[in-house]
Each structure stands twice: as C-alpha cells, then as structure tokens.
C-alpha positions as CSV (number, residue, x, y, z in Angstrom):
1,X,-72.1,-34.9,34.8
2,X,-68.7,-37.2,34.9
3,X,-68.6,-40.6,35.0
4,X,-65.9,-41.9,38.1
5,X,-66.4,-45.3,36.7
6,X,-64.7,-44.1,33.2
7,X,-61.3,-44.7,32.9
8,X,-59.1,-41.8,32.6
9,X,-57.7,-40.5,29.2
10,X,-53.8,-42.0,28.9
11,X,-51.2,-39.0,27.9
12,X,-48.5,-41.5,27.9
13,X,-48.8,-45.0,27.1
14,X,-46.2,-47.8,26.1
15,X,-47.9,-51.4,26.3
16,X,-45.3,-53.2,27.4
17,X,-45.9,-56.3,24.6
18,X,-48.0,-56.6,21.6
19,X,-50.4,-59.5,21.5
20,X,-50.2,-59.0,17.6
21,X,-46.9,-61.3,18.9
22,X,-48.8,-64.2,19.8
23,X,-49.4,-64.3,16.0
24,X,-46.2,-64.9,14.8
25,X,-45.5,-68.5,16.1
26,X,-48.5,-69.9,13.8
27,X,-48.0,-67.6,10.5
28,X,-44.4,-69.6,10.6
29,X,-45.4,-72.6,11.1
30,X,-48.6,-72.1,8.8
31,X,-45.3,-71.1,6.0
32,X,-43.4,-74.4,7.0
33,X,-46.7,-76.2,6.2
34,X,-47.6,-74.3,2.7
35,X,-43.2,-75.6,2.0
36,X,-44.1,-79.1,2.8
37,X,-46.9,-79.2,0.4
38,X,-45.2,-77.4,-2.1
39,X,-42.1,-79.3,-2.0
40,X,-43.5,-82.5,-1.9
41,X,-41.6,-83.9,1.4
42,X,-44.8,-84.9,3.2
43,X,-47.2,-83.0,5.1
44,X,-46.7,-82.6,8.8
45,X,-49.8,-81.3,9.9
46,X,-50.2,-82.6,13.1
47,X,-46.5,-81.8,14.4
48,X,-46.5,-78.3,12.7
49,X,-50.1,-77.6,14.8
50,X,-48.8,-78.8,18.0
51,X,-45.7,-76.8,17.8
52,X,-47.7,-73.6,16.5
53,X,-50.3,-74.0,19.9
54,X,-46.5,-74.1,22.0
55,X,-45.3,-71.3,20.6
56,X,-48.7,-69.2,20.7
57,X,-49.1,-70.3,24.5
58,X,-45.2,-69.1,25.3
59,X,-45.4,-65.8,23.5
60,X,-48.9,-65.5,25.3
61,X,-47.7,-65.5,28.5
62,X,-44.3,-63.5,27.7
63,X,-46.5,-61.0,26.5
64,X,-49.2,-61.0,29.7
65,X,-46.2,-60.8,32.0
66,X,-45.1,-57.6,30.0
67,X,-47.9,-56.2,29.5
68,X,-48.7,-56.2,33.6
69,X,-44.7,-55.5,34.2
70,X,-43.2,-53.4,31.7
71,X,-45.8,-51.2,30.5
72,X,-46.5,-47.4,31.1
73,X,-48.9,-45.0,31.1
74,X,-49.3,-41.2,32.3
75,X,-52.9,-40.0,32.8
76,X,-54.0,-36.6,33.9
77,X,-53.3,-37.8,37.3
78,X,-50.8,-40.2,37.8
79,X,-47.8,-42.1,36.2
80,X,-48.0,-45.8,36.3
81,X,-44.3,-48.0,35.8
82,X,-45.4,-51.9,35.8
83,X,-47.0,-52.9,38.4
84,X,-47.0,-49.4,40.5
85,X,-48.5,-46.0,40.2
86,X,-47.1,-42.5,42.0
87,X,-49.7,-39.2,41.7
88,X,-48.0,-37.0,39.4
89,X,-48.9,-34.4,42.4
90,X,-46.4,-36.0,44.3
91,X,-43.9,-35.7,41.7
92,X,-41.4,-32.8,42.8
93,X,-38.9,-32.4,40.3
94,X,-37.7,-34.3,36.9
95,X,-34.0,-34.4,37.3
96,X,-31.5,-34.0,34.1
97,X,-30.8,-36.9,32.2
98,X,-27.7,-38.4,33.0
99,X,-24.2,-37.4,30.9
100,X,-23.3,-41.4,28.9
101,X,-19.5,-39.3,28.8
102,X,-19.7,-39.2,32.4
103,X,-17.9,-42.1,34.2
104,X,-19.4,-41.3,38.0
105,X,-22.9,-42.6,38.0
106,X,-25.8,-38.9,39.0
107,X,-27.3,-40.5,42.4
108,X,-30.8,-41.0,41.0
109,X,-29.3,-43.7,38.5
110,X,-28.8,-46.0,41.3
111,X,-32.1,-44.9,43.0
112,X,-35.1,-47.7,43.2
113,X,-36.9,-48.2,40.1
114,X,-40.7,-48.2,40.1
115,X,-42.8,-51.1,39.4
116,X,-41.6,-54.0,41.3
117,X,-38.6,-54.7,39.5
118,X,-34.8,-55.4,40.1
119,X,-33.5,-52.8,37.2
120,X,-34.7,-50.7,34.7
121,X,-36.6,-53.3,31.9
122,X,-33.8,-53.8,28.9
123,X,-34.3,-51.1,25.7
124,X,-35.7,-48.9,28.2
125,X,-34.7,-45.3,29.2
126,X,-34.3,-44.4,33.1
127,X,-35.9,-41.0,33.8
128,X,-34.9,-39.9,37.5
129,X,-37.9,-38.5,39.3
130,X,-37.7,-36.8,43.3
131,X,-40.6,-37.2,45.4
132,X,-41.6,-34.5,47.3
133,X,-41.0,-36.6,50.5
134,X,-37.5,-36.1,49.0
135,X,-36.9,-39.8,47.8
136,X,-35.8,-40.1,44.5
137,X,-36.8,-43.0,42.2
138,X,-36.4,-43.8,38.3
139,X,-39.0,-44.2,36.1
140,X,-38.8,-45.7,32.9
141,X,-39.7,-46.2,29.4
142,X,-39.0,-47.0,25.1
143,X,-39.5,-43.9,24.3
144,X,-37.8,-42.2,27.3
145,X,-37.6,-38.1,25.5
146,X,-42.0,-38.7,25.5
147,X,-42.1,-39.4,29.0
148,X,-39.7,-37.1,29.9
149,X,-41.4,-34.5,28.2
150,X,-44.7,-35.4,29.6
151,X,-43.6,-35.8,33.2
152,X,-41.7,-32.3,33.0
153,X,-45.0,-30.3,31.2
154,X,-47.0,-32.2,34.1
155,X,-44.8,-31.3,36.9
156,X,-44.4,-27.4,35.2
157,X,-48.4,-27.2,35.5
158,X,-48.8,-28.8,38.9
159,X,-46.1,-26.2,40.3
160,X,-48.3,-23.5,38.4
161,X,-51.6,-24.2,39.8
162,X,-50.6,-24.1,43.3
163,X,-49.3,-20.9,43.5
C-alpha cells in the first residue's frame, strides 16, 4: 500500500539558504550588548533589539527567496532547479563538463538555465543537460560533481530500463 500524498525520498538536495542564518543578526547584537555591560559605556538595549529584529527580518527574507530560488533537489523522479522541475525521464543525455583552459564557450554553457532565473546562481556549478526534445538547458548546483553524478547514474538507469 503506498501513500501518493507522501513526499518522495530526495537523492539530491541543496537548500538553497540556511534559516540557522536568521540567527546570526541577534547572537551579534546579543555580544554588543554583553560588551556594553561589561565595559561600562551604558547599556543600549532598546537600540541593540531594534537593530537585531532588522537584521533577523532581512536575513529572513534573503533566506525565503533562496530557499524558493536557488535550491535543488533530485528525487527518484525528477530534478527540481529553483522554481522549476524537469522528469528525469525526459532527461536525454548529461553532457561533459566544460574545459576552464578552453577559451570558446561548449554551446550548452550559453543554453537557458532552469528555474526562472537570468544566470546560473553565484558559487554554483552549471551542469549542461539535453532534453530529449533536443533542447539543451543547464542545471545547476554547490556541489556540482553530486549532481552530476546523480543526474548521469539516473539517466544511465532510465536508458537501462527501457530497453
């Protein structure tokens, strides 16, 4: 008996942002505060609580908009970059990663990149994928040898199983 209201089981997953994050605005400020009663310059409580709430509520939504936008995750079934998911059945091929030596750009590095966005997200690693409608597109990630290595084992065993 299976459940189709379960979530699926992530192979792959990058977050995109930490809420832990959120965290470090107030630990700073609660430090400036333990200073100021230590050193005996006067106590800024109010001040140092209003900027800690400013700080908490701009990481927050740094960290919301990155965890919708620049996370991944690779399920049994599909690969999801951002915003935007592709069936891993409809992946045809994982192309080569591209040569940093070589000074003409492979075609798929200047293909669209999933998930909404303009470019591929900064500190992360374009994988080139082609669709088997023959587009090619980049997907994405930190840590872009474990997707890469997922993607190709996932494309190997879809090729395998339908033959």
């Amino acid at each position: 008996m299976t459940d189709e209201g379960a979530p699926e089981v992530a192979v792959f997953s990058e977050p995109g942002g930490r809420w832990r994050t959120v965290a470090l605005g107030p630990i700073l400020c609660l430090v400036v505060l333990i200073a100021d009663v230590f050193v005996g310059a006067g106590v800024h409580v109010f001040g140092l609580a209003l900027f800690a709430a400013v700080l908490a509520g701009f990481v927050a939504l740094q960290v919301l908009a990155a965890r919708r936008h620049a996370s991944v995750e690779v399920t049994a079934s599909d690969l999801r970059c951002g915003t935007e998911t592709v069936a891993l059945a409809d992946i045809a091929e994982v192309l080569p990663p591209a040569d940093p030596q070589d000074e003409d750009l492979q075609p798929w590095e200047t293909a669209r990149v999933l998930g909404e966005l303009s470019g591929v997200p900064r500190r992360r690693t374009p994988i080139g994928l082609r669709l088997a409608g023959g587009d090619t597109v980049r997907a994405w990630a930190r840590d872009g040898d474990g997707l890469r290595a997922v993607l190709e084992s996932a494309v190997t065993h879809g090729e395998g199983s339908e033959a």
